[in-house]
N, C-alpha and C positions, 0 to 999 in steps of 0.2 A: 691912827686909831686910838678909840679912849680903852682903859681898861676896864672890867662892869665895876674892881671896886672902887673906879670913881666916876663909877655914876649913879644918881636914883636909881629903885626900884622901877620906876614908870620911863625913864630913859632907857634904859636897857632895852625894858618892852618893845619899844615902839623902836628904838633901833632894827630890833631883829625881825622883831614879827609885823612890821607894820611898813613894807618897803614900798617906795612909790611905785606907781604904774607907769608902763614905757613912753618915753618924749618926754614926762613932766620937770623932769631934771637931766640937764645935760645929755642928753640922749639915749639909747640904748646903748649896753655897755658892750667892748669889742669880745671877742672869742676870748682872749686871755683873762680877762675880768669877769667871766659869766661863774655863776655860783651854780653851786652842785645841792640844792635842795632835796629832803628826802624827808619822807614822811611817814609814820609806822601804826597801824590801827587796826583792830580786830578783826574788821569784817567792810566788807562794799558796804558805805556811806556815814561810814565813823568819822572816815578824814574829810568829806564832801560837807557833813554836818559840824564835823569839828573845828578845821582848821581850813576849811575848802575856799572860804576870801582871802585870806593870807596868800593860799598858794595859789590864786588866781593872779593876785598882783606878782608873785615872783615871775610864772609866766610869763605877763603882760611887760615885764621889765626886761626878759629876754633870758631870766633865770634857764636853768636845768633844773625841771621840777620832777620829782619821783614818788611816786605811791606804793608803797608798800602795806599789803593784805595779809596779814597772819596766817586767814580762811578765806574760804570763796563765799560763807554765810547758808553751810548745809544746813543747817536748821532752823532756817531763819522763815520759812515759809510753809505753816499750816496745810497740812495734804498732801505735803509733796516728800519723796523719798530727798534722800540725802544728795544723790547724783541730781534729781532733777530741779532742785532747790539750787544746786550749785552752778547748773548753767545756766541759768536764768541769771543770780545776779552778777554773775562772771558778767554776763552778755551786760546787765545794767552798769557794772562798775568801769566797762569798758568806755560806754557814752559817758560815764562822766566823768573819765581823763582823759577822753576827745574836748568834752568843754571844758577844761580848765588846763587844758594843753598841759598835761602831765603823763608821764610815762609808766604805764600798772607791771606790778611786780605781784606774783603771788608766791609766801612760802611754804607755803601748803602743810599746814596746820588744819588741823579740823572744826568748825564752830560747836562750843560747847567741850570739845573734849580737848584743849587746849594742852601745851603739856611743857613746864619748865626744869628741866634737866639738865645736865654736863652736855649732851649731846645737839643737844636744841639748844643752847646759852653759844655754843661753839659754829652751829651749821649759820646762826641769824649775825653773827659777829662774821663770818664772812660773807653773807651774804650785803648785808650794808655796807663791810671795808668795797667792794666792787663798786659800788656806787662813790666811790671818793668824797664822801660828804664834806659839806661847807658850816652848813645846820641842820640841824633833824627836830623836829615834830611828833612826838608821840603824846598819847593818853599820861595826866596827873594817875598815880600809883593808885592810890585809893579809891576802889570804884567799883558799882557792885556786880558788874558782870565779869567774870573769871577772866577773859577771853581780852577785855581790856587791860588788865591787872599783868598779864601775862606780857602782852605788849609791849606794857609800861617797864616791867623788871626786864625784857630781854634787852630793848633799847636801852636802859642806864648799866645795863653788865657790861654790851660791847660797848658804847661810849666810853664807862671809866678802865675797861682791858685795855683800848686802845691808847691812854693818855690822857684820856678832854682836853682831845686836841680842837675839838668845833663846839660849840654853844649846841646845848639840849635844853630845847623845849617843851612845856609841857602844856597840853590845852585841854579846856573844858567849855562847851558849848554854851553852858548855863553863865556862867560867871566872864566879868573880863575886866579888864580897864580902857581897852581899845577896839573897837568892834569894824566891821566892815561888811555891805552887802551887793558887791557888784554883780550885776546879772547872772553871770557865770556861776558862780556859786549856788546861787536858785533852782538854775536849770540842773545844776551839777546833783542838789540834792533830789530835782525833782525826777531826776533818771533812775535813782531809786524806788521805783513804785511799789515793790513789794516788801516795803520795810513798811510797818505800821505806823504810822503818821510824816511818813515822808510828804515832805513838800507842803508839812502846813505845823512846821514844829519850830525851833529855834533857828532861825537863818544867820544871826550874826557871830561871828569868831571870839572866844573867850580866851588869852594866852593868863594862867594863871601863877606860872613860875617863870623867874627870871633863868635867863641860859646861863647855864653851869661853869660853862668852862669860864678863864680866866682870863682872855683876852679877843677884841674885836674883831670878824673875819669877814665881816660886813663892808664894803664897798664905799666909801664917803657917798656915793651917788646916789645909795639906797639907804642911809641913816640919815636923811634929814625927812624933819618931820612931817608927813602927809597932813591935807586937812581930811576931819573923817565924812567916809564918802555914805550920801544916803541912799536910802532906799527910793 
């Protein structure tokens, strides 16, 4: 394994967040080499829009891929009370981590009332130590919906309580240096129909920071470098 501080900026990237899809190299990896992927985002169709190519190839490579939902997205849907808002995109966020073969996790957080405290800093740090992560995926800090922001600082509290013991990732939809848009991901955003421009907004993956921690947990078979896949 290389360490990140000897590699580029753009090596790093594509190390972590840019893994090949399953067969293209050396096969699927066996049980003891499968990665523990987990991913952390405000609401059903943050991580489908955000980082949802990325984690369709970890998938597709035979990774353990994990979704983690702050909220269910109560207020995310004009007309509707808070309960009925939340089963609807519970039911959507469901279909798309059937298509991006990830596994949904909710912490049950509220959309819009978001809340970062000793108690909530504590409940999400064990809730991801459970998941044994390898790499984690959340929302860049600065960002103008609370509810990302919140995400963003809960994932870099348990990450640095724990050590940085795994590379954290940050992603942003708009920006990238390596992009990807295999079907899955389309379909993934397009299961969110009740989010206001799903399924006709940014489809490709933006990772904007390089992963934190200080040494490679990445697999040789998934840090060689993919060609990027088109649309």
């Amino acid at each position: 394994m290389v360490p990140i501080s000897h590699m580029t900026r753009r090596e790093s990237l594509l190390a972590v967040a840019a893994p090949v899809a399953a067969g293209l190299v050396n096969g699927a990896p066996t049980k003891a080499d499968k990665l523990n992927v987990a991913s952390f985002g405000g609401h059903p169709d943050d991580l489908e829009s955000g980082c949802g190519g990325t984690l369709a190839r970890y998938s597709a490579g035979g990774q353990n891929v994990t979704i983690i939902y702050l909220t269910r997205g109560e207020a995310g849907i004009p007309g509707k009370t808070h309960d009925e808002a939340a089963a609807i995109r519970t039911e959507e966020a469901l279909k798309a981590c059937r298509v991006l073969g990830a596994t949904p996790v909710f912490a049950g957080q509220i959309d819009g009332s978001s809340e970062i405290t000793n108690a909530r800093y504590e409940a999400f740090e064990k809730l991801l130590n459970v998941q044994q992560p390898d790499v984690v995926f959340t929302h860049w800090s600065v960002d103008t919906h609370r509810d990302h922001c919140a995400a963003s600082l809960l994932t870099f509290q348990a990450w640095y309580r724990e050590g940085k013991k795994y590379p954290l990732v940050y992603f942003d939809p708009e920006i990238g240096h390596r992009r990807f848009l295999p079907i899955q991901k389309a379909s993934a955003v397009a299961a969110n129909k009740n989010v206001p421009g799903a399924g006709s907004g940014v489809l490709t993956d933006g990772t904007t920071a390089i992963p934190a921690s200080g040494s490679m947990l990445v697999p040789n078979w998934l840090s060689k470098t993919p060609e990027v896949e088109k649309s």
